[in-house]
C-alpha positions, 0 to 999 in steps of 0.5 A, a space after each residue: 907564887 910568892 907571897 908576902 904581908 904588906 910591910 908593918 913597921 912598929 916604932 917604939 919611941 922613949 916616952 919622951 917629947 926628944 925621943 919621939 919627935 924625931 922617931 916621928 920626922 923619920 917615919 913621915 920621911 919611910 911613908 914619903 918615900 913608899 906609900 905601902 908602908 904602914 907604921 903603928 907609932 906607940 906612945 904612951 897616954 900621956 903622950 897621946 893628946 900631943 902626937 895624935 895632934 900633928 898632921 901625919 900621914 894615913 897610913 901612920 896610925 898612933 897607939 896608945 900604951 898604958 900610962 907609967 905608974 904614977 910613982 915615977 914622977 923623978 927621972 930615976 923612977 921614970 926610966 925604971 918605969 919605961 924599963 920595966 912596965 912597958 915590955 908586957 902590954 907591947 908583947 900583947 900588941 904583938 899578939 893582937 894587931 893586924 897586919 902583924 908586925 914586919 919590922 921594928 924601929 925602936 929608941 935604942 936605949 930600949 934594950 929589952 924591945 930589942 931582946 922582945 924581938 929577936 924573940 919574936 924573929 922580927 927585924 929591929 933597927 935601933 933608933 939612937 937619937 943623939 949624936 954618933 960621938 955620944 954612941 962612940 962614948 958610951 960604947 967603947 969607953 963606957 961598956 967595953 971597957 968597962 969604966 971605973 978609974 976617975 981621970 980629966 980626960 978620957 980617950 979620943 972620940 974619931 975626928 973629935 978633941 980630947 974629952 974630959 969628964 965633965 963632958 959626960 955627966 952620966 959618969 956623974 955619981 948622981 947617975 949612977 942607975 942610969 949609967 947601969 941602963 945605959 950599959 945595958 942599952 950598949 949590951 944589947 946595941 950589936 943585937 939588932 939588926 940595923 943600927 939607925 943614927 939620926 946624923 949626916 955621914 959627911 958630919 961625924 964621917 970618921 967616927 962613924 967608920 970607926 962604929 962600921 969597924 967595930 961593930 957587925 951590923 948594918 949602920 945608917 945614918 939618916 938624919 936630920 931627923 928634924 920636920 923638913 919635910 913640912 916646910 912647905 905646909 901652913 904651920 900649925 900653932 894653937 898657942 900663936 902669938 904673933 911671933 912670925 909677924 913680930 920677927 917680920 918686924 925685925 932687921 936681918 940677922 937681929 935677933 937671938 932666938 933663946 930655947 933650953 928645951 922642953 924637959 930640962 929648965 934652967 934655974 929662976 936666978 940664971 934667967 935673971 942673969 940672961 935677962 938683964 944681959 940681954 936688957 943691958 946690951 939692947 939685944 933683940 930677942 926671941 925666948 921660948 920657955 915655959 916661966 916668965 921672970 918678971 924681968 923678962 916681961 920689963 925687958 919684953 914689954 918696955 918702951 923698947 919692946 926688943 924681945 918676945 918670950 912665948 911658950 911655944 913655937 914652930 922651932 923650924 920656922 923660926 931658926 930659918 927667918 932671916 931676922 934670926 941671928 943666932 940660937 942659944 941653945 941647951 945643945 939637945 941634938 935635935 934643936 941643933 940640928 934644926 939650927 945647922 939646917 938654918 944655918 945659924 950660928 950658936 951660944 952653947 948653954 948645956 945643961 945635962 946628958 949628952 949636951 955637954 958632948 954637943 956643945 964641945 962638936 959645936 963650939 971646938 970640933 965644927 966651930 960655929 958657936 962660942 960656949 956661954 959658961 967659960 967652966 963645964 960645971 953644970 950647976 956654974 951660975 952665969 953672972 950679967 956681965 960675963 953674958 953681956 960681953 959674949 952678946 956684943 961679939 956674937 951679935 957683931 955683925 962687922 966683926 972678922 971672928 963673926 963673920 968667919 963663924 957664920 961662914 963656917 955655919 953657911 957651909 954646915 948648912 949646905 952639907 946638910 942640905 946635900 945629905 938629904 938631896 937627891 943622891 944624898 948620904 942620907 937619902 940613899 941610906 934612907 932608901 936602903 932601909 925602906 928596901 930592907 922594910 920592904 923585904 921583911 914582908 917576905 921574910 916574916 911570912 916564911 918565918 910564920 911558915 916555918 913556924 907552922 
């Protein structure tokens, strides 16, 4: 008689809200599809409170890992942090949990886990949580070749425009220890066993091919890993105020839904700048940020009453409500994800990492949205005018540009719908991986008998 353990599967985010949202999105869709699947989703204490908050499965159980160490309060500190301390409590949940460990999904950019479980002979997938042109970036132009030379522009991605330099800030000499992480995350990127890409095949199909050609192990895409699932659930919002009755007020296709993410912000000088475009051109808004302006709040609470600014929403639901015409965006894959699946066009606003690479997809590769800074100097402040006249067109309605970009938008939205339907690119690969976690129950106990 055969036996097996009932499939475990550890997932091991970046400490960080856009690396564990869609770790999370992915593991409720593997639930979705087999029950018998349990999943331990570690996340350190500070990310504990957030995540055990969300609705979730039963059989998806949060863990909690010891905090980083206080010291690590710059992005440089808090990357060697994540890279250095958390390797040993994981190794002793290894030890301890039970059922033990089957598999484990993990943010590729943790090279080490993937290095703790070839160790441990337990399958890895590595969880990569931007888009396939930044993995064909870093890869092949970054690590294999070893990039040294200062130059404009670098070589072609598949499928996608010549890039320039200030396309990918991690070459930025600022980045520089950075940079060497990320090299080390490419080193130890063909040593997992599956490589996951939180993409559509039939959106980034050519450069995918060109990842399957070049690299051994098996690679899925199975994105969107955006809450689609939850839809039709009643959203809950603890910081509700109003926003959903406020945008059932507005006409179709009025307002412009504002977010620049929840890590990175913009400077107070540039948020003035945007408010009084948006005030000048009586532009209907929605804008999630963590400050308030005082000129937001004149634009937001005058006689007017055109915009809304609120600290927090339901992302999903927003971009879907047919009062929404538009998303400017910082680009961080995720939110633009969520706003092909809505089907809305975009204003493209990067702000660091991988974004400037997104806004170029966007606005030269898919076409559907226009960049807001003309140059791709991050640190370019924006003036009023220049904001003012790019609103008018973009939320111009009537206009033949406009509405031949939302088309574009409409026809990304389909795609993305029929990745994930039935017989779909995604849920297909989808269903290969939930097979390949199903079938390392068998293996992990002929490995542990092997072993004794």
């Amino acid at each position: 008689m055969e036996f097996h353990l009932q499939p475990h599967v550890l997932v091991l985010p970046y400490p960080s809200q856009g690396h564990i949202n869609p770790m999370m999105n992915l593991c409720n869709i593997l639930v979705s599809k087999n029950p018998d699947i349990l999943v331990s989703f570690l996340v350190t204490q500070h990310w504990l409170p957030l995540t055990t908050s969300q609705a979730k499965p039963r059989n998806i159980t949060v863990v909690a890992l010891p905090d980083l160490a206080p010291s690590a309060n710059t992005l440089d500190a808090a990357v060697h942090a994540v890279m250095t301390q958390i390797e040993a409590p994981l190794q002793g949940l290894l030890d301890d949990l039970s059922p033990p460990p089957t598999f484990l999904i993990c943010d590729a950019f943790l090279s080490w886990a993937v290095a703790l479980a070839n160790r441990r002979n337990i399958p890895v997938a590595a969880f990569w949580t931007t888009s396939t042109a930044e993995l064909w970036v870093q890869y092949f132009h970054l690590f294999q070749r070893n990039h040294r030379c200062r130059q404009e522009m670098l070589d072609y991605i598949p499928s996608t425009s010549w890039i320039e330099e200030s396309d990918i800030p991690l070459l930025n000499e600022n980045n520089s220890k950075l940079l060497q992480w990320a090299l080390k995350c490419c080193e130890w990127l063909p040593k997992a066993q599956y490589l996951l890409l939180p993409s559509i095949y039939e959106l980034e199909g050519k450069v995918v091919d060109g990842l399957k050609a070049n690299l051994s192990i098996p690679i899925y895409t199975i994105g969107p890993n955006i809450p689609y699932c939850s839809l039709g659930e009643k959203s809950c919002n603890p910081n509700n105020n109003g926003y959903m009755e406020w945008l059932d007020r507005q006409p179709p296709n009025s307002v412009l839904y504002i977010s620049h993410g929840s890590y990175l912000s913009i400077s107070s000088a540039q948020m003035e700048e945007i408010g009084n475009a948006l005030h000048d051109g009586n532009v209907r808004f929605m804008w999630v940020t963590r400050g308030e302006s005082p000129r937001l709040r004149e634009i937001c609470y005058g006689k007017k009453n055109r915009g809304l600014v609120v600290a927090w929403c339901d992302q999903l639901r927003v971009l879907l409500h047919h009062a929404v015409g538009g998303y400017w965006t910082h680009c961080g894959w995720n939110s633009v994800m969520e706003g092909i699946f809505s089907g809305v066009p975009f204003l493209t606003f990067p702000i660091a990492m991988d974004q400037p690479l997104i806004s170029r997809l966007i606005v030269e590769d898919w076409k559907v949205g226009w960049r807001v800074k003309k140059d791709d100097k991050l640190e370019t402040l924006v003036r009023r005018d220049a904001i003012l006249v790019l609103l008018r067109k973009f939320m111009d309605l009537d206009s033949d540009v406009g509405s031949d970009m939302r088309k574009r938008a409409k026809d990304l939205q389909l795609m993305l719908h029929l990745a994930i339907a039935h017989n779909g690119s995604s849920q297909t690969n989808i269903k290969t991986l939930v097979n390949n976690i199903v079938q390392s129950g068998s293996n992990r106990v002929k490995d542990i008998h092997s072993l004794n």
